[in-house]
C-alpha positions in Angstrom: 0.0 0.0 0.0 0.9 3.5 -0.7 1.9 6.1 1.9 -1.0 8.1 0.7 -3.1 5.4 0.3 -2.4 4.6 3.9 -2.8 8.5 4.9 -6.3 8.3 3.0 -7.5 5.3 5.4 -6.6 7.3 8.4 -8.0 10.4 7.3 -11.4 8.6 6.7 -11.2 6.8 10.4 -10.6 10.6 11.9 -14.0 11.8 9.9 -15.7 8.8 11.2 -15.1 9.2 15.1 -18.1 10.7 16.4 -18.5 14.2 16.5 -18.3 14.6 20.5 -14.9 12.6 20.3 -13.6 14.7 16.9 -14.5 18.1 19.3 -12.3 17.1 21.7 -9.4 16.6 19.6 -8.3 20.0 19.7 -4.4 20.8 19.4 -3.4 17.1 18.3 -1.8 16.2 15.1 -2.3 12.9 13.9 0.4 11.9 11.4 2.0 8.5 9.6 5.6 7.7 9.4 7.6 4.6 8.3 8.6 2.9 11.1 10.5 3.0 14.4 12.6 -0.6 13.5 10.3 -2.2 16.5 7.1 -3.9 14.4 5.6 -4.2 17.8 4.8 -0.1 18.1 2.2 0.3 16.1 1.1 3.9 17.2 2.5 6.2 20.2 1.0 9.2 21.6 3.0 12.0 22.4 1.6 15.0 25.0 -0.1 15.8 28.3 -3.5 14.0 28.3 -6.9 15.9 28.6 -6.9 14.5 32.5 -3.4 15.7 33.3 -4.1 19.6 32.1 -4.0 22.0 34.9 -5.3 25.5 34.4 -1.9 26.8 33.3 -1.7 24.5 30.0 -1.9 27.3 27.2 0.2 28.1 24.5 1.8 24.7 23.9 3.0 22.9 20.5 0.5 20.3 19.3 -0.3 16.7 21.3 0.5 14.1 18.7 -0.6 10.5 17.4 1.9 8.6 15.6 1.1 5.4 13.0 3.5 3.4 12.0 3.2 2.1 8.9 5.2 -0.6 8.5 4.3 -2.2 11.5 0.5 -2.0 11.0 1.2 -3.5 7.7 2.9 -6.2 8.8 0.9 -6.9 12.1 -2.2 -6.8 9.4 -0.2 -10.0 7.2 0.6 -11.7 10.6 -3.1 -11.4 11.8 -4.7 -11.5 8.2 -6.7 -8.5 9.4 -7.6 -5.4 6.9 -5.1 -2.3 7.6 -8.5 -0.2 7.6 -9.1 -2.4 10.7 -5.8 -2.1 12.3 -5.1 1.8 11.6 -8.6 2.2 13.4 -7.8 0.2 16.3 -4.6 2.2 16.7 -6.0 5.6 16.3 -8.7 4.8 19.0 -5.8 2.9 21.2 -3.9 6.3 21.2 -6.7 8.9 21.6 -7.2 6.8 24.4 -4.2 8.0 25.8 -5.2 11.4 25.1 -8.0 11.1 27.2 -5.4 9.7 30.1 -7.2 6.1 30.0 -3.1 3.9 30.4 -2.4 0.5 29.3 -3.9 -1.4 32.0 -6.6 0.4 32.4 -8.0 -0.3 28.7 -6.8 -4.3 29.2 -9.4 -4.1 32.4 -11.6 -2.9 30.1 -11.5 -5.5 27.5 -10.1 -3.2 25.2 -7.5 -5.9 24.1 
């Protein structure tokens, strides 16, 4: 698959997140690179999460998702799951983060 092919499927999985989840993406930058050289990262969130915001948090650069390209690609061969599938699963994964919802927190949850 093409980068911008790939870009296009994530694009399309940020217009589909309902529109009280879209409103509270404000200042985040979702963007696709390559790879990190570790096929287990699929995505990584980068910022201070919604919870974690005092009063003071103004004027700051961007919060930001990462996909990894590669890796979802190649988790998608080793599961034989579609990379629309995957690259949604990771977006929502990572805005979890932005809400402050950790790890084990979304594994009690079922989220895994």
């Amino acid at each position: 698959m093409t980068r911008r092919q790939f870009e296009k499927l994530v694009r399309e999985t940020l217009k589909a997140l309902p529109k009280d989840i879209r409103q509270k993406l404000k200042n985040i930058d979702v963007v696709v690179e390559e790879g990190t050289g570790d096929e287990d990262v699929l995505g990584q969130y980068e910022g201070v999460s919604l919870k974690d915001r005092g009063e003071g948090y103004s004027m700051v650069l961007p919060d930001k998702i990462t996909l990894f390209k590669r890796a979802i690609e190649a988790e998608c061969r080793e599961t034989r799951r579609s990379v629309r599938g995957e690259i949604r699963d990771t977006v929502l994964h990572e805005i979890a983060h932005h809400f402050g919802i950790c790890d084990d927190r979304m594994d009690d949850l079922g989220v895994y």
